[in-house]
C-alpha positions as CSV (number, residue, x, y, z in Angstrom):
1,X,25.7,-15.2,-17.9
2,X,25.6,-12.8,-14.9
3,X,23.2,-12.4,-12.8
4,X,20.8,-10.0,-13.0
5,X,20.4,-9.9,-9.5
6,X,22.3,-9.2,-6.1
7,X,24.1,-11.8,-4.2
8,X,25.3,-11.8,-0.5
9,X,28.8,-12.8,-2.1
10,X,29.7,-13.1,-5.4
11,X,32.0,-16.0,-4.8
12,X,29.0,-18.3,-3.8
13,X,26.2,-19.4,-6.3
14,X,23.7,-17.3,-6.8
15,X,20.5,-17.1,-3.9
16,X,18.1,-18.9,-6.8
17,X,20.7,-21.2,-7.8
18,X,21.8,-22.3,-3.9
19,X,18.3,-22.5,-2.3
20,X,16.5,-24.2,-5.3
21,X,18.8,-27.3,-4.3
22,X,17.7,-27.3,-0.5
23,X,16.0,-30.2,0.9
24,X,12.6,-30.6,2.4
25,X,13.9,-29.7,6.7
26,X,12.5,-26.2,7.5
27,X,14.1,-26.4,10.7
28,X,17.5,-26.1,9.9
29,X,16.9,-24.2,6.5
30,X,14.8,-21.8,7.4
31,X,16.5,-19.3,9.1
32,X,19.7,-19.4,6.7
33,X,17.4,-18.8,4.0
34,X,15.4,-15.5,5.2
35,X,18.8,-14.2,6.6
36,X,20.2,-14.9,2.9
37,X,16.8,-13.5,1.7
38,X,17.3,-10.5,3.6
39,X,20.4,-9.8,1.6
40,X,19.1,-10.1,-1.5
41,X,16.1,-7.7,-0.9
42,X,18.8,-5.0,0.6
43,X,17.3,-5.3,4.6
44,X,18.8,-6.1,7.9
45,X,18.7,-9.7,9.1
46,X,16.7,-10.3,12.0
47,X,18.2,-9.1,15.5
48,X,19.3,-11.8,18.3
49,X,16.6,-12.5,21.1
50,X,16.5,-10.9,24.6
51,X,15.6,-12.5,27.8
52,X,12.4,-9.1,27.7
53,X,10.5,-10.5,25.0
54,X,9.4,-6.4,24.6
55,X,12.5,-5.7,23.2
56,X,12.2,-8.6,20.8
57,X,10.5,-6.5,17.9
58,X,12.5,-8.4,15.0
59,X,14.2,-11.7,15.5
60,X,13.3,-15.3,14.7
61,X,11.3,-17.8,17.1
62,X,9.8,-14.4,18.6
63,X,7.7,-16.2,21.9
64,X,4.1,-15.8,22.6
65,X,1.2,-16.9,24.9
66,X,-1.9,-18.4,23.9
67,X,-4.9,-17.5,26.4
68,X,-7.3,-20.2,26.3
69,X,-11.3,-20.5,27.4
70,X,-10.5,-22.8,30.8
71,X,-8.4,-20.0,31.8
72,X,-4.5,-22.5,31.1
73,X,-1.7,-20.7,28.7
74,X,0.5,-22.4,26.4
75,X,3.3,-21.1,24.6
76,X,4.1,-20.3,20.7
77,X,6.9,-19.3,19.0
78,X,6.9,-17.1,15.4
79,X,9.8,-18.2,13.4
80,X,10.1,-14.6,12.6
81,X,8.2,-11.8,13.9
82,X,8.7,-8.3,13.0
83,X,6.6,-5.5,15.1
84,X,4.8,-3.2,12.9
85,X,5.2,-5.2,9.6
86,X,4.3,-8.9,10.0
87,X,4.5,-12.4,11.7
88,X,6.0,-15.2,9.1
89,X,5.6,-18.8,9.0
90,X,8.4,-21.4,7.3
91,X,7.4,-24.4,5.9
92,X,8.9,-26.7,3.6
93,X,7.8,-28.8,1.0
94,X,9.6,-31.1,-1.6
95,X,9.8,-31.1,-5.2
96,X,8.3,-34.2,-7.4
97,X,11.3,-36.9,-8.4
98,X,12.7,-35.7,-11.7
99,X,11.9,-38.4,-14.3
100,X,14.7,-37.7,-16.7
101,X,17.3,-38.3,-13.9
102,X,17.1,-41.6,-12.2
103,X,18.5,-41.6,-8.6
104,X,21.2,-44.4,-7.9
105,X,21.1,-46.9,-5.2
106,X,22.3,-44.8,-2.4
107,X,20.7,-41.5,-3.2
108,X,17.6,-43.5,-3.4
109,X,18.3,-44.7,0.1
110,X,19.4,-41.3,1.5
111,X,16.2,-40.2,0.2
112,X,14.2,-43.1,1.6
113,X,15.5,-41.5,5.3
114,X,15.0,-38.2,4.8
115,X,11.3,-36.5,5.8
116,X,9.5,-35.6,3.0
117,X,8.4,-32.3,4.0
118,X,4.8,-31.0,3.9
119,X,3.9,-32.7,1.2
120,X,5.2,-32.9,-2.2
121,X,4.6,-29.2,-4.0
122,X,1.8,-28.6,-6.2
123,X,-0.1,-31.5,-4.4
124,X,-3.3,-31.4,-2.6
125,X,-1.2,-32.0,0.5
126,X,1.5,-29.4,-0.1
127,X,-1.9,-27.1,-0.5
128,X,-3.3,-28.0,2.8
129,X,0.3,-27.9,4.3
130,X,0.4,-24.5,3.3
131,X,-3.2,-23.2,4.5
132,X,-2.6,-24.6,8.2
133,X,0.8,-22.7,8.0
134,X,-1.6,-20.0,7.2
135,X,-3.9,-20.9,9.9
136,X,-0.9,-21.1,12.5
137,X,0.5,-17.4,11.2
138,X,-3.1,-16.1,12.1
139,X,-3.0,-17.6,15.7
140,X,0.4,-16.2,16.5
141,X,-0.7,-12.5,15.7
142,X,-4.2,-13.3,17.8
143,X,-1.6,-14.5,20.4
144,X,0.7,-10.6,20.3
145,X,0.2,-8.5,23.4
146,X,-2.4,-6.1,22.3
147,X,0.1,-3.4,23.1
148,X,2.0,-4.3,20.2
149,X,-1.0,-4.2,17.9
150,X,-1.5,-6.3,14.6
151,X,1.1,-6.1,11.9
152,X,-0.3,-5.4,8.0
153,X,1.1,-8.2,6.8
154,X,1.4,-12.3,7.4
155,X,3.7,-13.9,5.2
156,X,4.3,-18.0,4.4
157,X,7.4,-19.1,3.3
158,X,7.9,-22.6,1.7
159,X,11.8,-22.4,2.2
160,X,14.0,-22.6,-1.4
161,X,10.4,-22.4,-3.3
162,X,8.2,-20.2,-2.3
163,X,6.6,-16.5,-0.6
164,X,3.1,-16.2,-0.2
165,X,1.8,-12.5,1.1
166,X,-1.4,-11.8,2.8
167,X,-2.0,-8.2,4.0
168,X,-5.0,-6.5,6.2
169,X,-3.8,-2.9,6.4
170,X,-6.4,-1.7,9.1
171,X,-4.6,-3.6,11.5
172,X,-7.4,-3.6,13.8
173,X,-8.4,-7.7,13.4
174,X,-10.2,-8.0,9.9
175,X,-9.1,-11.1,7.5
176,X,-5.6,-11.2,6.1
177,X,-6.4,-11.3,2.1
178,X,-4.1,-12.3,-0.7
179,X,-2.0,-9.9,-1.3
180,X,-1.8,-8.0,-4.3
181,X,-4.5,-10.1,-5.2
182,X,-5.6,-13.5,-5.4
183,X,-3.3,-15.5,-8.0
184,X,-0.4,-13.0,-7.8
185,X,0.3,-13.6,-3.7
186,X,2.8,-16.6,-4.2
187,X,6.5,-15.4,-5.3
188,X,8.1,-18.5,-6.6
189,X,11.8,-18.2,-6.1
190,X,12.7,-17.1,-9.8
191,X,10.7,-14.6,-9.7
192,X,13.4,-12.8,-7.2
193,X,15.0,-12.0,-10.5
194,X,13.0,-9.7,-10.9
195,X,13.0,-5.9,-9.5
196,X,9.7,-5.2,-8.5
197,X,9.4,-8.1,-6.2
198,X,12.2,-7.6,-4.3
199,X,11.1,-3.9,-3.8
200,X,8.0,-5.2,-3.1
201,X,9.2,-7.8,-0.3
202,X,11.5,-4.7,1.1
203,X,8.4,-3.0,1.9
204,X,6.9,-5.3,3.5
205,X,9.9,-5.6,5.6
206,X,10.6,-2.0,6.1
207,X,7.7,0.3,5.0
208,X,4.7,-2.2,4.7
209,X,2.4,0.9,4.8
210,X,4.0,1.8,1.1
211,X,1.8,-1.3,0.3
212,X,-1.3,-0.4,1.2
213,X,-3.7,0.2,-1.6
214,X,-5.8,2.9,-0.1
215,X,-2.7,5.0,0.0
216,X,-2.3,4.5,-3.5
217,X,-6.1,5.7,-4.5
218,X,-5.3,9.1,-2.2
219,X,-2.0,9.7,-4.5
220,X,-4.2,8.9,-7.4
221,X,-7.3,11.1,-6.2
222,X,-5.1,13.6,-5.8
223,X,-3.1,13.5,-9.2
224,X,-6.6,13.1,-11.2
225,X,-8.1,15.8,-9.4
226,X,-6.1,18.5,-11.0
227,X,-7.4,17.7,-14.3
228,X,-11.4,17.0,-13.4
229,X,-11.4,20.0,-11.5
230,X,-10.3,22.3,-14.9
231,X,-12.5,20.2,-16.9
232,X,-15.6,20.8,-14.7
233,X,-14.7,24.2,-14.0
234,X,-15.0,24.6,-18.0
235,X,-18.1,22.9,-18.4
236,X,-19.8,24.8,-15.6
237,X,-18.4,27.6,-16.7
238,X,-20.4,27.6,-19.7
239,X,-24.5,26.4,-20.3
240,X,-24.2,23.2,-18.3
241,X,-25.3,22.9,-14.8
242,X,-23.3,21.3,-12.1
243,X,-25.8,18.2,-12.2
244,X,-25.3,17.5,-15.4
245,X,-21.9,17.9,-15.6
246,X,-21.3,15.8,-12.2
247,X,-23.2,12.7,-14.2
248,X,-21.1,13.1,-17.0
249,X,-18.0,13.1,-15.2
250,X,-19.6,10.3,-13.6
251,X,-19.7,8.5,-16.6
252,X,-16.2,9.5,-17.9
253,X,-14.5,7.9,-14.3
254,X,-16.3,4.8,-14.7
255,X,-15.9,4.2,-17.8
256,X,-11.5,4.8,-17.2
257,X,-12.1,2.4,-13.9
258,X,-13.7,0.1,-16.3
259,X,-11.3,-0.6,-18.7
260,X,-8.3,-0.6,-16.2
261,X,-10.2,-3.2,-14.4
262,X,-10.4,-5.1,-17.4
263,X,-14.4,-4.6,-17.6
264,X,-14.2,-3.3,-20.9
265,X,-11.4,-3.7,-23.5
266,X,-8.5,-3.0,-21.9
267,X,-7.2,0.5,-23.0
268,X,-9.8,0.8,-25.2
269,X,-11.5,4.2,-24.2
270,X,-8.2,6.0,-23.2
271,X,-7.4,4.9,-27.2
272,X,-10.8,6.4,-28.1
273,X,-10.2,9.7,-26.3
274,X,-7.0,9.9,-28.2
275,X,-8.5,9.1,-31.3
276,X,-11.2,12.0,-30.9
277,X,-8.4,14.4,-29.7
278,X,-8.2,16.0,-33.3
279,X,-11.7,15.8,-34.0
280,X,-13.6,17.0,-31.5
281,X,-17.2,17.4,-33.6
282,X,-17.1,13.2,-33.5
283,X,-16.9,13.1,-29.3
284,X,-20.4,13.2,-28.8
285,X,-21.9,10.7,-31.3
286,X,-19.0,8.7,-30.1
287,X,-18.9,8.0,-26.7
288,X,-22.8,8.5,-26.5
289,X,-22.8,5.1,-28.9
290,X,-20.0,3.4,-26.1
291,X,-22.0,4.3,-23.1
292,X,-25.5,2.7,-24.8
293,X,-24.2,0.2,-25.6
294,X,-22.6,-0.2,-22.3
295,X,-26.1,-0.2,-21.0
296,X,-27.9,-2.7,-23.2
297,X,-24.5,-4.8,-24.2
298,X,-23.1,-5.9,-27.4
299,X,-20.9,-5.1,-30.1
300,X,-19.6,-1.0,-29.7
301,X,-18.7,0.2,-33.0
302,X,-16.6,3.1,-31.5
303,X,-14.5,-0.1,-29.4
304,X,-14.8,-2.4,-32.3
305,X,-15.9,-5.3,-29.5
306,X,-18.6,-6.7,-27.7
307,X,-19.1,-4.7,-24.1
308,X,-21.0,-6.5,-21.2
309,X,-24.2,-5.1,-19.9
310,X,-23.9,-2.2,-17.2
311,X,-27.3,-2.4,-16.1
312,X,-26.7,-0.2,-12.7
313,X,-28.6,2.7,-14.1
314,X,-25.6,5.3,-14.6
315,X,-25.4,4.1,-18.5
316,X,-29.3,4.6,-18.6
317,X,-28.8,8.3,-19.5
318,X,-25.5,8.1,-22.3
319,X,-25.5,12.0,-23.0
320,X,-22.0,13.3,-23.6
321,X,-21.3,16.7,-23.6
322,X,-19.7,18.4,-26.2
323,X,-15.8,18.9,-25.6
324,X,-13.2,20.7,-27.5
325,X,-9.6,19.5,-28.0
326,X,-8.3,21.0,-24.9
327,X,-11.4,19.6,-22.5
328,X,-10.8,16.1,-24.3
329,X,-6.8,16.3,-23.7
330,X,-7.9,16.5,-19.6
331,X,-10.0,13.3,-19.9
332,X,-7.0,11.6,-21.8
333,X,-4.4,12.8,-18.9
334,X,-7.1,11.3,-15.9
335,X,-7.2,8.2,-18.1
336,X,-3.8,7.6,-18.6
337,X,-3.4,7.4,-14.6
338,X,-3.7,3.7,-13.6
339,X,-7.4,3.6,-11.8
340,X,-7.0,-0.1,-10.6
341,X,-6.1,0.8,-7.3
342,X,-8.9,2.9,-7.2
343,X,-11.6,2.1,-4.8
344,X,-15.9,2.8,-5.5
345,X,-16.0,5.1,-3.1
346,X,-13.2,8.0,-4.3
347,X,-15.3,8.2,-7.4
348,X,-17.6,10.6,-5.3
349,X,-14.0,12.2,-3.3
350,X,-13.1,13.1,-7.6
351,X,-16.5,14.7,-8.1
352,X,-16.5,16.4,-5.0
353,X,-13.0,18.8,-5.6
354,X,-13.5,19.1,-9.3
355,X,-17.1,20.4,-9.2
356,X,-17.3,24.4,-8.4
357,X,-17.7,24.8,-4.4
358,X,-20.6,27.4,-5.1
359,X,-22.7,24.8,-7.6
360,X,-21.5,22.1,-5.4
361,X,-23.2,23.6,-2.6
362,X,-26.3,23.5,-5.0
363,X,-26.4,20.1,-5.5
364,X,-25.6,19.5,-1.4
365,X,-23.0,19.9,0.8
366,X,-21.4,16.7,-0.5
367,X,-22.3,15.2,-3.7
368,X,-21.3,11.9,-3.4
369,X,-23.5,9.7,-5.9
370,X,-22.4,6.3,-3.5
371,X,-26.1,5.0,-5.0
372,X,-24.7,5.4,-8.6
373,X,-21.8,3.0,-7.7
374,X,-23.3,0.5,-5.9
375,X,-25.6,-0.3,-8.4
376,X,-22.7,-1.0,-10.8
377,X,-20.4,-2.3,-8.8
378,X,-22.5,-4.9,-6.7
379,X,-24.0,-6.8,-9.1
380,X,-21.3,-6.3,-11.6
381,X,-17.7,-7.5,-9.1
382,X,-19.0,-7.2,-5.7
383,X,-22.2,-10.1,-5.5
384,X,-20.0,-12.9,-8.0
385,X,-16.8,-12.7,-5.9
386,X,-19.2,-12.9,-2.7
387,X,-20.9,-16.3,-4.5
388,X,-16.9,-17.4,-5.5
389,X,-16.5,-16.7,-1.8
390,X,-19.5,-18.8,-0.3
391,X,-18.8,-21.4,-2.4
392,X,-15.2,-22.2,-1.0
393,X,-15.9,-20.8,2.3
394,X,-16.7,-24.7,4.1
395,X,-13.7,-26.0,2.4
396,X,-11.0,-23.2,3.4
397,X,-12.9,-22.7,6.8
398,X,-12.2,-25.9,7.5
399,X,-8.9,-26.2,6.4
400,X,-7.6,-23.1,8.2
C-alpha cells in the first residue's frame, strides 16, 4: 500500500517503518532522526554550529552556561535549540521483548551488550526517564542568555517512539504545560501518518505563535461577535433592556462553552437551537426547562439526559427571551463556532461589542460580568484540577 505520508526518498522505507526499528543509543540516533523528522514535517534541518554561539539560533548541541549560587559556571549543551520556538531534549528508551518472536543465541547476546536505554517504554522507569529529560529541557532554557528570551515551546523526543510537547506562550518564565492538553501531548510515531500533527509539529518549528490558544479565542471572539452583536442589537432594539439582554446572552455563551467543553452533552444545545429553528413559539419553554435544570441537576427533558448541577448563580435566573427564527439562526451560527479554545474571561470581551455602546454605557463603561464566571467556572473545572494538581504535585516536584 502507499504511504499516506511524505518520505525524504521514496527509495528508502518509509520514516515510521525505518525509525520504529532503531535501537535504544540516543546519541548516535538522535540527530539522524530529527534531521529525517524535519523532512517529513516539510522544515529545514538544523544549521551547522559557529564558533559565536549568537549566531547559533538553530543547530543541534546549541552550548549554554549554568550560573550557580557560589558564584562557579558549568556548561550545557541543548541537543537542539531553536531561538524563538523551543529547546528539545532526545532520549531513548527501548521497547519490551516481543514474546511471539524468540531471539536466537547471538541476537540474545548482542542484546545482552547493548545499553538498554532509559528504561524499557511504558515502565515506571521509562516515565521517570522521561520527566528528568523534562526537568533537564527546563534547565537549559533557565540557562539562555536573557537576551534571547524564552522560547514557547520545550519539546522531548524518545527517538523512533515518541514527541512530547509542552508550551508556555507568555514566554516570560511561567510553567511549561502539556501541550494541547494533558493526555494528547505525546505523538507516538504512527501518529506522523497523520496531517494534522505534522502541521502541528511544523508550527512549532516555524510559527509556534500559530499555536497559541489565546490567539485562537481572539479569531473566535472576533468571528462570534458579528452575530451577538445583531442578536443584541435586536433584542435591545425592542422592550428588553440591555441588562437583561446581557444575562441572557450570558446564558446562551455558557451554555455553547459548556457543551464544547464537554460539560453538558456534547452538541446537545447547538442540536436544540436547530431543532427550535422552525418553531420558534417552543424557544422559551424550552431552553428555560435546560437552564433550570442546569441549576438544580438532573434529567433535562429538552436534552433527553441528566445535566450536572451549575450552582454558580448565572442558572439561578433561567428566563429566555422570546426569539424569532432569524434571532434563533444567530445563536445557531455562534454555536457552531468551536468555543473550546475559548477562555472565561472573553465571555465578557463577547458581551461587551455585541451590547449597544449607548445602553452599554448604561450598565458601565465595561460590562464585564468576570463574577458571573468565576462562580461557575471555579468550583465547576478550576478548584478539582487545582486538587488533581496538589495531589501529584510532591511526586512530579520531586521527580522533575
Amino acid at each position: 500500500m502507499k504511504s499516506e505520508y511524505p518520505t525524504a526518498n521514496k527509495e528508502h522505507p518509509t520514516f515510521i517503518d525505518r525509525w520504529e526499528r532503531s535501537g535504544a543509543a540516543e546519541r548516535a540516533n538522535h540527530q539522524l532522526f530529527i534531521s529525517e523528522l524535519c523532512d517529513l514535517i516539510d522544515v529545514p534541518r538544523p544549521d551547522p554550529s559557529t564558533p559565536d554561539n549568537s549566531q547559533n539560533a538553530y543547530v543541534f548541541e546549541r552550548a549554554v552556561t549554568f550560573h550557580h549560587g557560589d558564584g562557579k559556571t558549568s556548561s550545557g549543551f541543548v541537543d537542539l535549540y531553536k531561538r524563538g520556538c523551543f529547546v528539545l531534549e532526545a532520549k531513548q528508551g527501548a521497547d519490551s521483548p516481543s514474546t511471539e518472536e524468540p531471539l536466537s543465541a547471538a541476537a540474545q547476546e548482542l542484546k545482552r551488550k547493548l545499553k538498554i536505554g532509559h528504561g524499557r517504554r511504558g515502565s515506571t522507569a521509562w516515565d521517570d526517564a522521561m520527566i528528568r529529560a523534562r526537568g533537564q529541557a527546563e534547565q537549559y532554557i533557565r540557562a539562555l542568555p536573557a537576551e534571547e528570551g524564552r522560547p514557547p515551546f520545550l519539546v522531548v523526543v524518545d527517538v523512533g517512539h515518541s514527541i512530547e510537547l509542552f508550551s508556555e506562550f507568555s514566554c516570560t518564565g511561567g510553567a511549561y504545560i502539556p501541550f494541547p492538553a494533558p493526555g494528547s501531548h505525546r505523538l507516538y510515531l504512527n501518529d506522523l501518518q497523520r496531517s494534522d500533527i505534522r502541521e502541528r509539529l511544523k508550527a512549532v518549528w516555524s510559527d509556534p505563535s500559530a499555536l497559541d490558544p489565546t490567539r485562537r479565542s481572539a479569531r473566535v471572539t472576533r468571528e462570534i461577535a458579528k452575530q451577538l452583536a445583531r442578536l443584541a442589537l435586536s433584542l435591545e432594539g425592542g422592550d428588553h433592556d440591555p441588562k437583561t439582554v446581557a444575562a441572557f446572552l450570558m446564558r446562551c455563551l455558557f451554555t455553547m462553552f459548556a457543551e464544547d467543553v464537554k460539560l453538558i452533552m456534547p452538541g446537545g444545545f447547538t442540536r436544540l437551537l436547530e431543532s427550535l429553528r422552525d418553531t420558534p413559539d417552543h424557544f422559551v419553554p424550552m431552553v428555560e426547562e435546560l437552564w433550570d435544570r442546569m441549576n438544580r441537576g438532573g434529567f433535562s427533558t429538552s436534552l433527553r439526559t441528566n445535566v450536572l448541577q451549575f450552582n454558580g448563580g448565572l442558572f439561578a435566573e433561567a428566563t429566555a427571551l422570546p426569539l424569532n427564527r432569524d434571532q434563533i439562526q444567530l445563536l445557531i451560527e455562534a454555536a457552531l463556532s468551536d468555543w473550546r479554545d475559548v477562555e472565561p474571561a472573553i465571555f465578557g470581551t463577547l458581551l461587551e461589542r455585541a451590547l449597544d455602546p449607548v445602553e452599554r454605557h448604561k450598565l458601565g463603561a465595561h460590562y464585564t460580568p468576570r463574577a458571573y464566571v468565576e462562580r461557575l467556572v471555579m468550583p465547576t473545572i478550576i478548584n478539582p484540577v487545582r486538587a488533581e494538581w496538589e495531589a501529584v504535585r510532591p511526586f512530579s516536584s520531586g521527580m522533575g
